[in-house]
N, C-alpha and C positions, 0 to 999 in steps of 0.2 A: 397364527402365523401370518404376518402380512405380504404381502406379495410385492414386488418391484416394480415401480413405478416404471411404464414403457416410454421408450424413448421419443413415440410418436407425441402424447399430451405435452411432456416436455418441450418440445421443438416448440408446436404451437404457442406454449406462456411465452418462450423467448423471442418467438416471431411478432407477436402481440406484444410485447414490451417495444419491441423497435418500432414497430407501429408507428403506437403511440408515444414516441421521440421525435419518428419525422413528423407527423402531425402537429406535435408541439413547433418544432420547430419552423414548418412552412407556414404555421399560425402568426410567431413571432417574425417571420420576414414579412409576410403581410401587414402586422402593428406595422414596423420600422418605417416600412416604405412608403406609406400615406401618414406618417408624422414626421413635423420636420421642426426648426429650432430657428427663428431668425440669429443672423448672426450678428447683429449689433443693435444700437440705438435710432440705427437712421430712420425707421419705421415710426416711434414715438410722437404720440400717444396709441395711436391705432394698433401698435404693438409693440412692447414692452421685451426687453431683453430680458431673455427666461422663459417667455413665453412661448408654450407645447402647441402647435397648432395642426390640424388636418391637414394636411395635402393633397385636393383632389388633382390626382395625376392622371384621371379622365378626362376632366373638365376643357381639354381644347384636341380633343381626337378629331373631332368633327367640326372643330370650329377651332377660329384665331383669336388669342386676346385683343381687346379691344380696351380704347383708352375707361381711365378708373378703374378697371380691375388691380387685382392685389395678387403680385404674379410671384411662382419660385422659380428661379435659373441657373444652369449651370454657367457661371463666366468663363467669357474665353480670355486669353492672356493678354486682351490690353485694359484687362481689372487689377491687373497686379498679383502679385505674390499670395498663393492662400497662406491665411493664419498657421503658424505650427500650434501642433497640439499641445495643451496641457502639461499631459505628464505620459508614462510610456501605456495606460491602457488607453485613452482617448485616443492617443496615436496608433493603436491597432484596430481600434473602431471607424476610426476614418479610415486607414488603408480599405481596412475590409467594405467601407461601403463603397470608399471610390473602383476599387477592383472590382465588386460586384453589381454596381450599378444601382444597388437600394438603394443607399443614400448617400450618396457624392453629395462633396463639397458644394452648396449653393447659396443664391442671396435672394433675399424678399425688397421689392420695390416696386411701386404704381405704374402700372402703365399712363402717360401721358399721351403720346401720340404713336402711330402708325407708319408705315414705310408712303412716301410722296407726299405726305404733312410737313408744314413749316412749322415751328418751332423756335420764340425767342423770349426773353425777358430784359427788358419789364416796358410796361405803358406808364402811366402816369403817376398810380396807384398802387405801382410795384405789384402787378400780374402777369402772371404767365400766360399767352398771346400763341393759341395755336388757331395757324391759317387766320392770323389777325383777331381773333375772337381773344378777347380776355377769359381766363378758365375762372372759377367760382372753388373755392379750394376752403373747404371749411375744416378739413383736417387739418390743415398746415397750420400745428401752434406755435412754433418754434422757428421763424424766419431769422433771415440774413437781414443785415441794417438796410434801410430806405427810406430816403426823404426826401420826396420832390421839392426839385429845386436847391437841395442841398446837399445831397447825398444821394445822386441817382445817376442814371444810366447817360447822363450829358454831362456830370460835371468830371473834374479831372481831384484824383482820382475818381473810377467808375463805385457804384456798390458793388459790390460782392455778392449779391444775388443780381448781377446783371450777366448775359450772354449773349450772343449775337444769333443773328435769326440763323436756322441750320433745318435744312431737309432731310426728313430719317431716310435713307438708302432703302433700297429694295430689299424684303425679309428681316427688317428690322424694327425695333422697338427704341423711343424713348424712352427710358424709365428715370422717376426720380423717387427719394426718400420724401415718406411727409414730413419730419423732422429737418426742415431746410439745414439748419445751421450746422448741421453733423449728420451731413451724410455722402459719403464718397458714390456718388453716378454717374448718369450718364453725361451730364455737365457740369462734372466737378473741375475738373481740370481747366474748363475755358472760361470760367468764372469770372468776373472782374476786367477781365481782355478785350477790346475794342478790335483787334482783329486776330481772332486767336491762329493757332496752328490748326489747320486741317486735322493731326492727331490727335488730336486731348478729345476730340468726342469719342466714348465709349456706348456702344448700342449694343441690345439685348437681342440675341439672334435668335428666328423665331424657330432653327432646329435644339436652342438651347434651352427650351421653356419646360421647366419639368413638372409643375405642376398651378393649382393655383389656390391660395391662401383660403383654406377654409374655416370654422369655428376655431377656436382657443378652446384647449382641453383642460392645460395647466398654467399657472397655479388656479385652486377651484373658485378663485375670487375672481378671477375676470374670464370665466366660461361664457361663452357665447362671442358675437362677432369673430371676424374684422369686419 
């Protein structure tokens, strides 16, 4: 004759089952929120749309990005409209990370310059010119047209990788895509303009920086970098 299972062992399995559900579960908000997704091409080659990448969201607790890093942000509203979603789960995954703060809406792009830094393009040889200095940019595969003397920042029209010199403001970041020719940033808008509007510059605020571009996880053929 077996005897009735007491109610105390019972609770215990049930208790250890939810357990290890939150566990699981505060394991996968941990995944989530140090993986993050560029959201387009402007990164290319240095990253690839599709590309799973780390997000160390420690990386500037104690310290500020500084130019050449590879930074993720949360944009404020003069980046435009975010993307809608997909289809209707995408769309509950995004509510749920921008509600929850795991992983809100953001975008991946180089830091260039710093807040009291000047900032213009181009010199002679179509470079970007921070605080006068030509930058050395061996990622950038994919430029805007430039030809001194015939397509550059004096003839009319101007190139299209041309800008006017601009001081990043206090708490803020230049960023640009390495992917010149397609990438909507922080000087997308004043592009080509010989005296733009004060508005078209877009800066990366440094309470906006949410983490900073760590290894490629996915897909397994380009593991390793940025």
């Amino acid at each position: 004759m077996t005897t009735a299972e007491s109610p105390a062992p019972r609770r215990r399995r049930i208790g250890g089952v939810w357990i290890n559900v939150a566990l699981a579960l505060a394991l996968t908000a941990i995944i989530v929120a140090f993986l993050g997704q560029p959201s387009s091409g402007s990164m290319s080659p240095t990253l690839e749309p599709g590309d799973r990448i780390v997000v160390n969201r420690l990386a500037f607790v104690g310290s500020d990005p500084t130019p050449g890093d590879i930074v993720v942000f949360r944009p404020d509203d003069s980046w435009g409209e975010k993307p809608a979603a997909g289809n209707w789960a995408s769309g509950a995954l995004q509510w749920i990370g921008e509600t929850t703060g795991i992983r809100p809406y953001v975008l991946v792009k180089r830091v260039i310059a710093s807040e009291g830094q000047t900032v213009e393009c181009c010199d002679a040889e179509g470079r970007v010119l921070v605080d006068g200095e030509p930058l050395d940019e061996p990622y950038v595969v994919k430029d805007l047209p430039f030809v001194s003397g015939e397509l550059d920042c004096d003839t009319t029209p101007l190139s299209t990788r041309c800008f006017a010199k601009v001081t990043v403001p206090e708490d803020s970041y230049l960023v640009l895509g390495d992917n010149r020719a397609n990438s909507a940033d922080s000087v997308f808008l004043c592009r080509g303009a010989a005296d733009p509007d004060d508005g078209c510059w877009r800066w990366m605020q440094r309470d906006s920086v949410f983490g900073k571009a760590g290894p490629i996880l996915w897909p397994v053929s380009r593991w390793g970098g940025p």
